[in-house]
Residue frames as qw, qx, qy, qz and C-alpha x, y, z in Angstrom:
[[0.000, 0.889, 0.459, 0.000, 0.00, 0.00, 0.00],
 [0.413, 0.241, -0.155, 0.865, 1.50, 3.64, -0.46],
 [0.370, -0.538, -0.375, 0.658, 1.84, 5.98, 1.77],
 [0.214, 0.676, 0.181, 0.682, 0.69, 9.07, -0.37],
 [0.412, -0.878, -0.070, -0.232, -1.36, 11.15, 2.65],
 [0.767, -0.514, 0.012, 0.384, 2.21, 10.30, 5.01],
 [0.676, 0.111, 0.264, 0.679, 4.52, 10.95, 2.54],
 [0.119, 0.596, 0.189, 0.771, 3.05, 14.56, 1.74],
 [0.507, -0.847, -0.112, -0.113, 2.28, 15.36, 5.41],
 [0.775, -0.355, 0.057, 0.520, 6.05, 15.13, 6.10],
 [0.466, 0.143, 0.306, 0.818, 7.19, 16.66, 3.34],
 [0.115, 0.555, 0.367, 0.738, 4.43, 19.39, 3.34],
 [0.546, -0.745, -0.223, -0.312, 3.67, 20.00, 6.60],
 [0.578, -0.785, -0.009, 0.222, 6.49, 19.13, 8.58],
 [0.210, 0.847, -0.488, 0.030, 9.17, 20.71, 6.19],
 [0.808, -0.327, 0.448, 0.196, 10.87, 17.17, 6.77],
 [0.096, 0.538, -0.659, -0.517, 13.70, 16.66, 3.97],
 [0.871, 0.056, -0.245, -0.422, 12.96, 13.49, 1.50],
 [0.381, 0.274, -0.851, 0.237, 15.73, 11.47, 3.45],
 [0.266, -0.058, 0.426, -0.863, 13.90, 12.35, 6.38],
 [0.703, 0.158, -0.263, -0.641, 10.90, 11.10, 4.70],
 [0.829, 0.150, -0.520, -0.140, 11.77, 7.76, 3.38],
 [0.307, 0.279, -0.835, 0.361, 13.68, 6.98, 6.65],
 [0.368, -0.049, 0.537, -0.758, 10.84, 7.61, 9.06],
 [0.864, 0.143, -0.033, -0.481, 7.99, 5.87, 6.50],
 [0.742, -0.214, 0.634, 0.029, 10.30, 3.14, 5.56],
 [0.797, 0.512, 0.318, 0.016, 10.45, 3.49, 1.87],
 [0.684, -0.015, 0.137, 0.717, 12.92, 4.80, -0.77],
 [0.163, -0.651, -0.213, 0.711, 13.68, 8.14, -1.26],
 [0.016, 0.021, 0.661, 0.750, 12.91, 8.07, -4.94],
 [0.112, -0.636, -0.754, -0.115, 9.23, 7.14, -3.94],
 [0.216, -0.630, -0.299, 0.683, 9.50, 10.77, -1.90],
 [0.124, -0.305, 0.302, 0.895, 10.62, 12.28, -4.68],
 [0.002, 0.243, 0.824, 0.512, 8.26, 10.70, -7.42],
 [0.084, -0.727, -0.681, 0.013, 4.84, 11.71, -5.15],
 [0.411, -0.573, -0.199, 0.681, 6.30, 14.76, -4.17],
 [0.049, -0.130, 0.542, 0.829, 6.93, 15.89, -7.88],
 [0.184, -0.471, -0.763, -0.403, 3.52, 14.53, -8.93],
 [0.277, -0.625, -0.545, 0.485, 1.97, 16.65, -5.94],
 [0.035, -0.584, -0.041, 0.810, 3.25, 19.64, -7.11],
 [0.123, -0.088, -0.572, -0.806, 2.82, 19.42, -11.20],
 [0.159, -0.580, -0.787, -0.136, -1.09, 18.51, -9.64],
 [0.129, -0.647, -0.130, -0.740, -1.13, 21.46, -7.79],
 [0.667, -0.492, -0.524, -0.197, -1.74, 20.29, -4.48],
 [0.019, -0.548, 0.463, -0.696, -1.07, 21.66, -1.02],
 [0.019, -0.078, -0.887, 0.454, -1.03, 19.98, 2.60],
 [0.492, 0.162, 0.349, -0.781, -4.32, 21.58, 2.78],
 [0.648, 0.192, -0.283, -0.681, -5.77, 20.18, -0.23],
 [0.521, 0.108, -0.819, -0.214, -4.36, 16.78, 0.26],
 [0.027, 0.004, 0.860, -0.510, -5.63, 16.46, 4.02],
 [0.554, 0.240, 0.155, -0.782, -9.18, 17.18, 2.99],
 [0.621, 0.351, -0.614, -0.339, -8.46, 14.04, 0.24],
 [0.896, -0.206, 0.314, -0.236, -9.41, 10.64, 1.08],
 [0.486, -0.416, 0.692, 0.336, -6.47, 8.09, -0.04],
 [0.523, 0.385, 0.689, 0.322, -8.05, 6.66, -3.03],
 [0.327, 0.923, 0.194, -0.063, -9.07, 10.23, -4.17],
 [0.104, -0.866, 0.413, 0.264, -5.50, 11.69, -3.88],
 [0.715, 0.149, 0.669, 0.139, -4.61, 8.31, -6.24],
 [0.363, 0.692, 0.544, 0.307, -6.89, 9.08, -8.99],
 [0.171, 0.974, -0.085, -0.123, -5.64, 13.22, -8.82],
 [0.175, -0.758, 0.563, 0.280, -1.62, 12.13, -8.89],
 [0.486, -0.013, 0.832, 0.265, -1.94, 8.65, -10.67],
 [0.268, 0.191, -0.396, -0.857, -4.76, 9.60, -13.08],
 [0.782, -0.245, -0.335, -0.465, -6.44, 6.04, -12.10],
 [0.790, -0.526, 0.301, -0.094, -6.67, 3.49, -9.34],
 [0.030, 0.328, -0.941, -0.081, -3.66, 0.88, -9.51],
 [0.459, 0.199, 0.859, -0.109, -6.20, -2.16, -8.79],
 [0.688, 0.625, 0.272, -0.250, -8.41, -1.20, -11.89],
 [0.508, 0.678, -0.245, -0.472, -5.55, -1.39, -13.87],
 [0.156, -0.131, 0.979, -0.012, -3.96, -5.26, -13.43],
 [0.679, -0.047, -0.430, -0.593, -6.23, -7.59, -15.49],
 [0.687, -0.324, 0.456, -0.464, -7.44, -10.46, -13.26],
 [0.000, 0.322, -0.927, -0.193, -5.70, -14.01, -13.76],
 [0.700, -0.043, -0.389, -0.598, -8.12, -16.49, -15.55],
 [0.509, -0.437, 0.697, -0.254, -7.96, -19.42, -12.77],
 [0.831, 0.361, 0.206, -0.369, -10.27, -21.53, -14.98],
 [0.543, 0.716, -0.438, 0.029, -7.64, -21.44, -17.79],
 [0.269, 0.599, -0.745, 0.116, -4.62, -21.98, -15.87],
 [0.624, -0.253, 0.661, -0.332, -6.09, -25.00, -13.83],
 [0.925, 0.338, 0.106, -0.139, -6.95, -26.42, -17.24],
 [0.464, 0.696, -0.534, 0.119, -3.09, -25.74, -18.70],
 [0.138, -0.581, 0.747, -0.292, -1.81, -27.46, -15.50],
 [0.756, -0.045, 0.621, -0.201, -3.86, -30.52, -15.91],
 [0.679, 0.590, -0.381, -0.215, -2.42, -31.03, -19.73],
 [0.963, -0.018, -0.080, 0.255, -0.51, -34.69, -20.18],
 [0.609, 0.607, -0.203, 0.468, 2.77, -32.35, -21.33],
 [0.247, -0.821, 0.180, -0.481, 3.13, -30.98, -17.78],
 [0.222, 0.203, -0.900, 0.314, 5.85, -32.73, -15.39],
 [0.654, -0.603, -0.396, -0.228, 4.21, -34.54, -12.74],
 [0.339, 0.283, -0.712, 0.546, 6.17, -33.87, -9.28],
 [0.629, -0.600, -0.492, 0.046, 4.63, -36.30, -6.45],
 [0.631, -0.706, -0.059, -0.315, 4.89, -35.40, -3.18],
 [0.785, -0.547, 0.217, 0.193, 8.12, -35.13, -1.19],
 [0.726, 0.300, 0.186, 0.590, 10.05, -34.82, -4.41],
 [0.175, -0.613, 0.097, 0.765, 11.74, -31.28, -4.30],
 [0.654, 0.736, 0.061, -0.161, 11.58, -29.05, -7.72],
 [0.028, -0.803, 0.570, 0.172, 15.30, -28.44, -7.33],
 [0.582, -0.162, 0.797, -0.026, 15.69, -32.47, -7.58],
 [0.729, 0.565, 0.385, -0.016, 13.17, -32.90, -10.72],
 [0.439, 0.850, -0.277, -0.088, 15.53, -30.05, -12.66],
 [0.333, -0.705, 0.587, 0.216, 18.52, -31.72, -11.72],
 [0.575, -0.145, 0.740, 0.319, 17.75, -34.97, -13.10],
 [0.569, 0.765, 0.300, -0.018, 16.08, -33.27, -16.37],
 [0.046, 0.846, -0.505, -0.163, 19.33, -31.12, -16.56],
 [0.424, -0.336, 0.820, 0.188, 21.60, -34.64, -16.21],
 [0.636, 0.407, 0.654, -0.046, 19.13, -36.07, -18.93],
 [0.556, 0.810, -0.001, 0.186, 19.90, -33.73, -21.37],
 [0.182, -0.749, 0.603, 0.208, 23.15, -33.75, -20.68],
 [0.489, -0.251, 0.802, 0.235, 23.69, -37.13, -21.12],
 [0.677, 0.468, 0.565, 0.057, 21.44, -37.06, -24.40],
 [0.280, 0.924, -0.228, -0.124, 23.42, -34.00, -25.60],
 [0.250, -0.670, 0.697, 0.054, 26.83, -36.00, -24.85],
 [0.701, 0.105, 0.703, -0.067, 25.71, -39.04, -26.46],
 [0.530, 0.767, 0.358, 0.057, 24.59, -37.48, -29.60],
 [0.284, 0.871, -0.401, -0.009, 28.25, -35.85, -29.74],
 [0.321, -0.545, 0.741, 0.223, 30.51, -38.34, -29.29],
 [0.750, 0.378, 0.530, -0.117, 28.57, -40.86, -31.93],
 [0.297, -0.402, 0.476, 0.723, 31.12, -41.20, -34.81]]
């Protein structure tokens, strides 16, 4: 979640630098910079943004929500792709790191086979 309404109350209210900023919220000091900039080409003062509910002050510095713009993963779909013959099986207890190894050794040894064959 970001921290818009924090991130401009520091910086606009308590005159905090943006090191200042990002050390106290916890984030980086590029994110300071990035809302900070977008604050001002919007126009916006401490006042205006404390009057601004979180999602509104979004939609004035982003232009739309973030969740309306990620398309939602078909589940349907990918439950059907994952039940396709072509798809390893790996039981239970078997690590993944274990399946690649012996697929890795398998093509090896069918790459090394298929070069040394005179």
């Amino acid at each position: 979640m970001r921290k818009l309404k924090d991130v401009l109350r520091l910086k606009l209210n308590a005159d905090q630098s943006h090191q200042q900023v990002a050390t106290a919220l916890g984030i980086a000091k590029g994110s300071v910079t990035k809302y900070c900039s977008l604050a001002a080409a919007a126009g916006l003062d401490w006042g205006a943004v404390d009057s601004m509910s979180e999602t509104d002050l979004e939609q004035r510095l982003f232009g739309c929500s973030v969740a309306t713009t990620f398309a939602r993963p078909d589940y349907g779909r990918i439950h059907q792709e994952l039940r396709r013959r072509w798809m390893p099986k790996i039981h239970a207890g078997t690590s993944l790191l274990k399946f690649k190894r012996q697929n890795n050794c398998l093509a090896l040894k069918k790459t090394t086979n298929e070069s040394h064959q005179p």
